[in-house]
C-alpha positions as a Python dict, from the first residue, in 0.01 Angstrom:
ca = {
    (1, 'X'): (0, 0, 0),
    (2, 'X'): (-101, -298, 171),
    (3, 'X'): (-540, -286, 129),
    (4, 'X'): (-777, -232, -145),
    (5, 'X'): (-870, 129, 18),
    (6, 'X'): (-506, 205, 0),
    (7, 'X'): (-468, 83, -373),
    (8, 'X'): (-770, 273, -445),
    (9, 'X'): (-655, 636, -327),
    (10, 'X'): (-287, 548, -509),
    (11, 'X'): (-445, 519, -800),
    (12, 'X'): (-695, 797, -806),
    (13, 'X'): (-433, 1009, -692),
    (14, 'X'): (-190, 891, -1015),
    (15, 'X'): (-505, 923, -1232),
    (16, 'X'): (-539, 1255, -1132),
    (17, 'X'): (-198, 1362, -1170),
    (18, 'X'): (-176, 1219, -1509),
    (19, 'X'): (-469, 1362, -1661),
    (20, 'X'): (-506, 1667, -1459),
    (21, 'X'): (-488, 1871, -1769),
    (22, 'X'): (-768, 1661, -1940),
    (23, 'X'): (-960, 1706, -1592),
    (24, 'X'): (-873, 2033, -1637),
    (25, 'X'): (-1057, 2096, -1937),
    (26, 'X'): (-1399, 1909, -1835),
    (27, 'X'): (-1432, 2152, -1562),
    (28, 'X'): (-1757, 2284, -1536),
    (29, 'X'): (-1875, 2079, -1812),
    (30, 'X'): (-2139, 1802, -1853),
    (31, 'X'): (-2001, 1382, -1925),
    (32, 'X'): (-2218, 1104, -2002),
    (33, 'X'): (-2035, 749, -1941),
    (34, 'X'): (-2250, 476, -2091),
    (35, 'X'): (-2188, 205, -1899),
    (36, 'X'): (-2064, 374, -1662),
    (37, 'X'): (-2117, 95, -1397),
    (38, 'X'): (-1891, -151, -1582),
    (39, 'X'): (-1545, -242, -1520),
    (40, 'X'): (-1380, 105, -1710),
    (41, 'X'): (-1664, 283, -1545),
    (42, 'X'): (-1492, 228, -1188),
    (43, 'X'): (-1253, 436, -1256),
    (44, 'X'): (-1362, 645, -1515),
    (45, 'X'): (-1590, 784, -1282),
    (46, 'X'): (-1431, 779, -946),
    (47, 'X'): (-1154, 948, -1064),
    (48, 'X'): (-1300, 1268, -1180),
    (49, 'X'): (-1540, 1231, -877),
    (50, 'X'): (-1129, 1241, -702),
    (51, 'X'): (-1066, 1508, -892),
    (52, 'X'): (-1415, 1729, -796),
    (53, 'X'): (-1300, 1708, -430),
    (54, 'X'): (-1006, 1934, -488),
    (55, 'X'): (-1204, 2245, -668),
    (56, 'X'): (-1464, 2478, -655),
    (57, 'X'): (-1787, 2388, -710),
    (58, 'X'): (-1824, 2566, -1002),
    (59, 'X'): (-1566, 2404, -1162),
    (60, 'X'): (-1675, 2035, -1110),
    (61, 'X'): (-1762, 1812, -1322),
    (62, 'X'): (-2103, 1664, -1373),
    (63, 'X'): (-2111, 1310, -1476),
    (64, 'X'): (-2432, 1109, -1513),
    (65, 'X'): (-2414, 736, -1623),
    (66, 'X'): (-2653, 521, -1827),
    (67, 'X'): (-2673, 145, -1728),
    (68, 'X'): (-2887, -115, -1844),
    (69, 'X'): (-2683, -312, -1546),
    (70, 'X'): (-2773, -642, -1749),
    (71, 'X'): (-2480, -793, -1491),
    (72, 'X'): (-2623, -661, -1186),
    (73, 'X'): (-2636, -373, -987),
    (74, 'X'): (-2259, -281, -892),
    (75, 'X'): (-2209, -165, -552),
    (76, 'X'): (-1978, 44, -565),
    (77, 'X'): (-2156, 301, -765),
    (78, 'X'): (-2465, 237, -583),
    (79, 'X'): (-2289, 394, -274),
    (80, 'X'): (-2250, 666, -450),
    (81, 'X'): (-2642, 733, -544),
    (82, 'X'): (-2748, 1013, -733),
    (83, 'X'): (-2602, 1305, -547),
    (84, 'X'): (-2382, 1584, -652),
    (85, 'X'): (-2231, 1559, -940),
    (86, 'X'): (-2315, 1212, -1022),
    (87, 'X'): (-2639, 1098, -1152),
    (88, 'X'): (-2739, 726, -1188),
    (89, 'X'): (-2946, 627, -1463),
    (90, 'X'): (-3135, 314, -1595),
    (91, 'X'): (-3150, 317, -1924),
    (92, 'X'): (-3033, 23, -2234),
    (93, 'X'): (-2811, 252, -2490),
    (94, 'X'): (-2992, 37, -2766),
    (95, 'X'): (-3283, 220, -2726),
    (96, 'X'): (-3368, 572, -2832),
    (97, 'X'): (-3210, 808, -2571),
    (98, 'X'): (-3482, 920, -2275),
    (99, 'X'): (-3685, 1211, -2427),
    (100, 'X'): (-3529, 1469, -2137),
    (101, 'X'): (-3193, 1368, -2155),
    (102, 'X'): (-2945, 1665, -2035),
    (103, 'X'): (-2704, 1876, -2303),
    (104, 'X'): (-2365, 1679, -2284),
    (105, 'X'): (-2033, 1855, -2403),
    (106, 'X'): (-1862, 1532, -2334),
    (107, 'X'): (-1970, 1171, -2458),
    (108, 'X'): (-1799, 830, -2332),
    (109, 'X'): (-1958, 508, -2504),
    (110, 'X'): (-1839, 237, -2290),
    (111, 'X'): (-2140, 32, -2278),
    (112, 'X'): (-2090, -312, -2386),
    (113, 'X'): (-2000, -692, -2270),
    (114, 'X'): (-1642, -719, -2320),
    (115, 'X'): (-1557, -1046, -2163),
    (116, 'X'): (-1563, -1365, -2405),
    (117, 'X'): (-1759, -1558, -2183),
    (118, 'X'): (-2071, -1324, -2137),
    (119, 'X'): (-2034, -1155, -2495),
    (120, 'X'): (-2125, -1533, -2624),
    (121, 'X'): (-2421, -1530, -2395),
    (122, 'X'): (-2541, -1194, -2499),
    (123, 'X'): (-2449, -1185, -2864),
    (124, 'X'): (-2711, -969, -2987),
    (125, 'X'): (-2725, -741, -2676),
    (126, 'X'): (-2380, -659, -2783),
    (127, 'X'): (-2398, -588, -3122),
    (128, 'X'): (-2714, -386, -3038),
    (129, 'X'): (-2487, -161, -2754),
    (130, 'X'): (-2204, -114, -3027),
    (131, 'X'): (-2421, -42, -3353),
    (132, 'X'): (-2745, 84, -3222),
    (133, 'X'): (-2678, 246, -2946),
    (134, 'X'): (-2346, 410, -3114),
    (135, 'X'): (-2613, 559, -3358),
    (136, 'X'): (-2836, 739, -3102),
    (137, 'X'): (-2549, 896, -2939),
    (138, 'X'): (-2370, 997, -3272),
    (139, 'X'): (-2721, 1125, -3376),
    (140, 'X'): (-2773, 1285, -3082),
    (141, 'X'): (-2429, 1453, -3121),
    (142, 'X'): (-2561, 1600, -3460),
    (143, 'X'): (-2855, 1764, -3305),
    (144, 'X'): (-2678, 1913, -3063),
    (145, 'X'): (-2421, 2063, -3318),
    (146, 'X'): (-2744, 2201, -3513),
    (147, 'X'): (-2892, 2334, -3247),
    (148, 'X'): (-2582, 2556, -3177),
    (149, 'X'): (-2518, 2349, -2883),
    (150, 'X'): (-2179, 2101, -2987),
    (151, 'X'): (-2064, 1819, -2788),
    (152, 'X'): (-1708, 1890, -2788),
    (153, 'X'): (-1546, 1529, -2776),
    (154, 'X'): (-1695, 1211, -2811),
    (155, 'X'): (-1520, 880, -2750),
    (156, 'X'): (-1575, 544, -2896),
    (157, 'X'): (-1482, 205, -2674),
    (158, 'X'): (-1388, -27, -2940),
    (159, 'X'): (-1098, -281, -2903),
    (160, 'X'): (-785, -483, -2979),
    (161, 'X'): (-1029, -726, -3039),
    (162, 'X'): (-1106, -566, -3362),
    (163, 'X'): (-718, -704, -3517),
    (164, 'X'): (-871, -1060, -3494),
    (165, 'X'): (-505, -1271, -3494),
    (166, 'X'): (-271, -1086, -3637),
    (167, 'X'): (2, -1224, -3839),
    (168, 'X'): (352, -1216, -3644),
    (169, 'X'): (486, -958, -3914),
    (170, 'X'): (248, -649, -3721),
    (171, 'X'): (345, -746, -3346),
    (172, 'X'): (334, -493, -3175),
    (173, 'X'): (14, -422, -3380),
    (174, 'X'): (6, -89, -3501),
    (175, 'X'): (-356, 142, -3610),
    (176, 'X'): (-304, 55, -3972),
    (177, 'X'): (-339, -308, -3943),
    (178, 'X'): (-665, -393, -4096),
    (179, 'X'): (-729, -727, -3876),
    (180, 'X'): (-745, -1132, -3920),
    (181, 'X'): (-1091, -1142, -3774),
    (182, 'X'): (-1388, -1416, -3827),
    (183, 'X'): (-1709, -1243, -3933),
    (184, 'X'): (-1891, -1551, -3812),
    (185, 'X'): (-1717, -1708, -3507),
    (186, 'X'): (-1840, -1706, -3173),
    (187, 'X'): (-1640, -1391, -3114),
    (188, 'X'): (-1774, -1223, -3367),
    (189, 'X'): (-2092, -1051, -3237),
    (190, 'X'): (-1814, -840, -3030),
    (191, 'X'): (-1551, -801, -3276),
    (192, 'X'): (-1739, -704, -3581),
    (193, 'X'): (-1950, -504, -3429),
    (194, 'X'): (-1654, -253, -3310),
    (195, 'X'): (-1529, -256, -3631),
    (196, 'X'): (-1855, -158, -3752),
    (197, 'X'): (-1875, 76, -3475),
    (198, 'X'): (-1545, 217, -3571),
    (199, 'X'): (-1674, 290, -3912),
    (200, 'X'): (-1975, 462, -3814),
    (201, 'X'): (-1730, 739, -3580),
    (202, 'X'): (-1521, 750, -3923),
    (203, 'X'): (-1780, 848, -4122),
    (204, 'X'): (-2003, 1100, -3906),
    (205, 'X'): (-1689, 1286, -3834),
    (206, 'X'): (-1570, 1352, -4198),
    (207, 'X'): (-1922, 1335, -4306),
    (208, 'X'): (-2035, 1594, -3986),
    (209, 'X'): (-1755, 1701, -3866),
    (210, 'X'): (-1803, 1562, -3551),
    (211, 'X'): (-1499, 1559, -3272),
    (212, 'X'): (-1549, 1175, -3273),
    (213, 'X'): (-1229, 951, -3118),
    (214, 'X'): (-1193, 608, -3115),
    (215, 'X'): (-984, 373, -2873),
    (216, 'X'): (-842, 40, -2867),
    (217, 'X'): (-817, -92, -2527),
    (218, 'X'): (-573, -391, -2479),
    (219, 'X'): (-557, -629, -2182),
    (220, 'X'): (-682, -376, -1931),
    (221, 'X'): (-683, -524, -1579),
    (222, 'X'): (-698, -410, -1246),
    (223, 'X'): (-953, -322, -946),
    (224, 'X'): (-1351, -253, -1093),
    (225, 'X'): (-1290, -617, -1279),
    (226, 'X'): (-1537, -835, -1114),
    (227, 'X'): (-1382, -1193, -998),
    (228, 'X'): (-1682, -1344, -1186),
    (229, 'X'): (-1552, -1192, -1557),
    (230, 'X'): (-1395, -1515, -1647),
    (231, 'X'): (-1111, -1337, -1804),
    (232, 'X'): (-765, -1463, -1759),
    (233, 'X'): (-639, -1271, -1443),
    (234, 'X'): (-953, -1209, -1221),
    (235, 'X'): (-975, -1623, -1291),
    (236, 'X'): (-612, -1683, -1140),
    (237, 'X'): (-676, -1404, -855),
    (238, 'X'): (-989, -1611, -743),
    (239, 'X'): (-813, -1952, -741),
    (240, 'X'): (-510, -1802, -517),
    (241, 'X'): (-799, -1641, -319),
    (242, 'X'): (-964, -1951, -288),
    (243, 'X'): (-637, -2147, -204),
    (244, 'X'): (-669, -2369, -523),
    (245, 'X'): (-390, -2417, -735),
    (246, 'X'): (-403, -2225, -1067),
    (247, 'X'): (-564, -2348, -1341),
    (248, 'X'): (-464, -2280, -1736),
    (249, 'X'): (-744, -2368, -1966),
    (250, 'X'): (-494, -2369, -2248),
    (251, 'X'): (-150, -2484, -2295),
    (252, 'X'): (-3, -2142, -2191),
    (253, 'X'): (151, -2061, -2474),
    (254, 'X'): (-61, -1765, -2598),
    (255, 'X'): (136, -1394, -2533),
    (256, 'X'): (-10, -1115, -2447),
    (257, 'X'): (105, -734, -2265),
    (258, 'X'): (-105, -662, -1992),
    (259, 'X'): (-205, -264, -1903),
    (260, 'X'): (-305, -137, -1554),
    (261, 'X'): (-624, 36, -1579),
    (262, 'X'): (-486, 358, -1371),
    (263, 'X'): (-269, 398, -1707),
    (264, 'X'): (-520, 289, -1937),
    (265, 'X'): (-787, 501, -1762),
    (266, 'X'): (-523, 869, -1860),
    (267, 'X'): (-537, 750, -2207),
    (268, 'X'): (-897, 783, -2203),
    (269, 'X'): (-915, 1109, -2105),
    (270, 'X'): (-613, 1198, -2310),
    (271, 'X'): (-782, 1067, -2639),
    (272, 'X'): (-1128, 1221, -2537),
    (273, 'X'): (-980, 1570, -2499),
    (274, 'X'): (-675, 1557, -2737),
    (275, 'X'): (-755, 1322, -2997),
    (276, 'X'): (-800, 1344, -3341),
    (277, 'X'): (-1120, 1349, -3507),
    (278, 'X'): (-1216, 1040, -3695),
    (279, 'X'): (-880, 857, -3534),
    (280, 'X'): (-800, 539, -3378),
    (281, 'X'): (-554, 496, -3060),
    (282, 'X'): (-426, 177, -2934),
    (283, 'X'): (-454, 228, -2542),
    (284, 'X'): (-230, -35, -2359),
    (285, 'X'): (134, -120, -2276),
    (286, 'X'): (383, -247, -2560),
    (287, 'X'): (592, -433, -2239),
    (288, 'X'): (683, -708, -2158),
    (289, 'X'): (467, -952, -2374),
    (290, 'X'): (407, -1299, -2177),
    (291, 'X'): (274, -1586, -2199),
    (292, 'X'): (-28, -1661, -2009),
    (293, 'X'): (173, -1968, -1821),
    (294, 'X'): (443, -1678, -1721),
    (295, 'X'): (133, -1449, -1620),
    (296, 'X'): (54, -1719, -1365),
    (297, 'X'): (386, -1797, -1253),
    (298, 'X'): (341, -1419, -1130),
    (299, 'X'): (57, -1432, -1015),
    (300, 'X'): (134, -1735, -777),
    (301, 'X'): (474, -1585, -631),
    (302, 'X'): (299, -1246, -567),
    (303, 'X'): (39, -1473, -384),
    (304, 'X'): (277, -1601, -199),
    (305, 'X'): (465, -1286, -43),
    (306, 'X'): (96, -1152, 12),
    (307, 'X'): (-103, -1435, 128),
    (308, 'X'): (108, -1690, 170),
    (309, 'X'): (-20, -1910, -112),
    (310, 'X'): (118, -2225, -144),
    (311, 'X'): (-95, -2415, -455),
    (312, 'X'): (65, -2487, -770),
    (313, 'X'): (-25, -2456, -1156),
    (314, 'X'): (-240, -2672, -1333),
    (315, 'X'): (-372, -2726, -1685),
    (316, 'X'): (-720, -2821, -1731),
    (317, 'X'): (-972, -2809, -2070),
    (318, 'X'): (-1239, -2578, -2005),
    (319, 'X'): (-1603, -2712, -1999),
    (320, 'X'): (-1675, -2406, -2272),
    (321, 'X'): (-1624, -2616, -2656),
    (322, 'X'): (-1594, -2225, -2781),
    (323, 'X'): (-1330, -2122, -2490),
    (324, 'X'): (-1012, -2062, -2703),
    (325, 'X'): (-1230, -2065, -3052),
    (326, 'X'): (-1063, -1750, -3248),
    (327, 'X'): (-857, -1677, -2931),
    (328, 'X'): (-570, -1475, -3062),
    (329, 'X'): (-132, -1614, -3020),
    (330, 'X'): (-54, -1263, -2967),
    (331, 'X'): (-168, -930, -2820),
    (332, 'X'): (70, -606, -2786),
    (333, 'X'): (-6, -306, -2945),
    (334, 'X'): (227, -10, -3070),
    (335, 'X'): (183, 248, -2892),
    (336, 'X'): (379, 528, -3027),
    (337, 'X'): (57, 738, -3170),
    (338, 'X'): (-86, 737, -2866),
    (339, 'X'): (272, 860, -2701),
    (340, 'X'): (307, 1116, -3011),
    (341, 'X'): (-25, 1230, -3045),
    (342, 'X'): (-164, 1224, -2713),
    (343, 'X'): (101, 1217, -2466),
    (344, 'X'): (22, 914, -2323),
    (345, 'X'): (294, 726, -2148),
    (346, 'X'): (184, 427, -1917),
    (347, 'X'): (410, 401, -1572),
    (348, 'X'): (274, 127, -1382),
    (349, 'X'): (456, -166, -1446),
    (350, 'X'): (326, -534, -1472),
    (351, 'X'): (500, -632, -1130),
    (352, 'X'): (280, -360, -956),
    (353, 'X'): (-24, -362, -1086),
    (354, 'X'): (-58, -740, -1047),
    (355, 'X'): (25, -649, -696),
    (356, 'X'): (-236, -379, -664),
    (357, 'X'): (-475, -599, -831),
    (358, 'X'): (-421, -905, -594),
    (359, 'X'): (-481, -688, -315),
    (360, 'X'): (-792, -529, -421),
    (361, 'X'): (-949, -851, -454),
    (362, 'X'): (-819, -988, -158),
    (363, 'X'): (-989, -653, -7),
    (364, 'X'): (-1357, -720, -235),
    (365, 'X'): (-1329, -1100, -183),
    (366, 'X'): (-1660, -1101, -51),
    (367, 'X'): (-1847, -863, -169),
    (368, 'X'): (-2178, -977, -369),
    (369, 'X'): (-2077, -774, -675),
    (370, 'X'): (-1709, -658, -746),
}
């Protein structure tokens, strides 16, 4: 692979190969993706749009996608329009759900800010997206089921952002650990309001018996993450891009694992299909942990076989007072219900997808929105 086309097709390809059994059993059916134009969305929805091409038409799968697209209009799912079996629609998930919306057997609720930087701007946009518009589509999933016509899995978005800082007795961070989180910091408009979210997909499925599943998303990276996101890796890709040396707006110290969304994109499916109602599934990579100065040494000698990049490393304060505010030491999940449960089993290892990543934005570089 040596282009952001190329990258693209590898890893729509591996999606599909991973989760062809998941595919499998959306065929036919109807998927809403909220937020479907967002970073998860790009693959989310491309790669079952991948996986349409190679079946019968009466097997493929209809998506549509609400967006309130309060970052823009993304282009890359603007090229795809409303046309087969995609349909694009406007629509803010904290309001009531449009009076003709379509019978959905499969629900994805992936709509909401997850990067620090424009969670803070939006703070009540995002608790609205994680509370409010949780409860429309949970309520809509208990119409449906008493109307005789059951949405047969629903999946949450919450995140590892919901274990706050946790102490170094639970690294890797298993499902059980209840969280060192602020209820007040600047974070907290996006942190409590998963683990609020999280309790309302608890409670409606032992309360309803809805097939409700929850995931925990940690350090997902990779092409459909906008240069702009301010989160730690599109940041260093744009500085090699722009030939600046990389800057560190922290001492470097801080660990994290790191999880290629082709991987972290099977687990999705895996836990929409075959999770268990009412459950909770870390979704990222238990190895290696790093620390973010190691992430850009990396990043810089990857630069350098690609591009020839020649800048250095560079610590700086950020101009943001609230930048590193609750930011957690350490981030690596365990994994093992996910592997046990699911059958998940990422494959893509950090070496790669950095790689991959590098050259997709190299590829998007200039595109108005990534």
């Amino acid at each position: 692979m040596n282009s952001a086309e190329e990258v693209i097709v590898a890893d729509l390809d591996y999606i599909v190969e991973k989760a062809g059994d998941e595919l499998t059993r959306l065929a036919g059916k109807s998927v809403l993706i909220t937020g479907g134009a967002g970073f998860l969305g790009y693959y989310l929805v491309q790669s079952v749009l991948h996986w349409n091409r190679r079946v019968s038409a009466e097997k493929k799968i209809r998506i549509t996608v609400f967006d309130n697209y309060i970052r823009g209009r993304a282009g890359w799912i603007e090229a795809f329009g409303d046309s087969g079996a995609l349909r694009l629609v406007q629509h803010d998930v904290a309001r009531p759900l449009p009076e003709d919306v379509d019978d959905f057997q499969f629900i994805i609720h992936a709509a909401s800010i997850a990067s620090p930087t424009f969670y803070r701007r939006h703070p009540i946009e995002t608790m609205d997206a994680n509370v409010y518009g949780l409860r429309y589509l949970l309520d809509y999933c208990l119409r449906q089921k008493e109307c005789g016509r059951a949405v047969e899995g629903f999946l949450f978005f919450s995140s590892s952002e919901i274990y706050g800082d946790p102490t170094p007795g639970n690294i890797p961070t298993p499902e059980t650990y209840p969280g060192n989180v602020s209820c007040t910091g600047p974070r907290a408009c996006y942190d409590e309001s998963k683990r609020f979210g999280e309790t309302l997909c608890v409670n409606f499925a032992r309360v309803h018996g809805l097939p409700v599943r929850i995931v925990r998303p940690f350090n997902n990276y990779g092409p459909g993450l906008r240069l702009d996101d301010k989160r730690v890796i599109p940041d260093f890709a744009r500085d090699v891009l722009n030939g600046d040396d990389i800057v560190i707006h922290s001492d470097g110290s801080p660990r994290r694992t790191f999880c290629y969304i082709a991987d972290a994109v099977t687990g999705y499916y895996k836990a929409l299909v075959n999770g268990r109602d009412g459950r909770a599934y870390n979704i990222g990579t238990d190895c290696p942990e790093i620390s973010v100065a190691e992430l850009a040494e990396k990043i810089g000698c990857l630069a350098a076989e690609l591009f020839g990049y020649a800048g250095g490393i560079v610590h700086k304060g950020s101009r943001d007072s609230d930048y590193l505010t609750d930011n957690p030491q350490r981030r690596c999940p365990d994994i093992t219900r996910a592997r046990t449960e699911l059958g998940y089993s990422p494959g893509i290892g950090l070496d790669e997808g950095l790689r991959r990543s590098l050259l997709w934005y190299a590829g998007n570089f200039k595109a108005e929105a990534i």
